[in-house]
Phi, psi and omega in degrees: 000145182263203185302162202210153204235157166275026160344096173015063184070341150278160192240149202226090145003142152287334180259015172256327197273334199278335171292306198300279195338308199281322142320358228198314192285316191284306200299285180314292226268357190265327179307328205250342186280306172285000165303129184302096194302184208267170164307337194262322171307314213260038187256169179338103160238113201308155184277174197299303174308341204266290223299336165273028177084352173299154162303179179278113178284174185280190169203142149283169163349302190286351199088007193255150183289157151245006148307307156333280176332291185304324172273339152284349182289315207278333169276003198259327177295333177318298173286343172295321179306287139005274218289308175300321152341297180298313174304339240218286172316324147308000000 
């Protein structure tokens, strides 16, 4: 048997302290990501674009900006464009 650790007065496995730590680890980080935020969190805070002096942008139903929308689209024709461009030369 190997080494054994003294935990207040008890003796502790090395792969037993090593779970409860990752158990333990998981526990703290699950408590503060799903904790209901405080009252002082949860007031108004202007969107990124607000914060430079821009108008607000719109949204749609779903929530997607549509500025976002307009700049994936217009990269995703960029690249179909790219790409028969390589065919075309192949």
């Amino acid at each position: 048997m190997g080494a054994a650790y003294k935990i207040f007065g008890r003796t502790v496995q090395p792969h037993v302290l090593a779970i409860s730590t990752f158990v333990a680890t998981a526990a703290v980080t699950s408590y503060f990501t799903m904790k209901p935020k405080s009252k002082d969190e949860t007031k108004e805070v202007p969107h990124l674009n607000q914060q430079n002096g821009e108008k607000p942008s719109t949204a749609n139903a779903d929530g997607k900006d549509d500025n976002v929308m307009k700049s994936i689209e217009g990269f995703l024709n960029d690249l179909e464009k790219d790409t028969k461009q390589d065919k075309k030369v192949n």
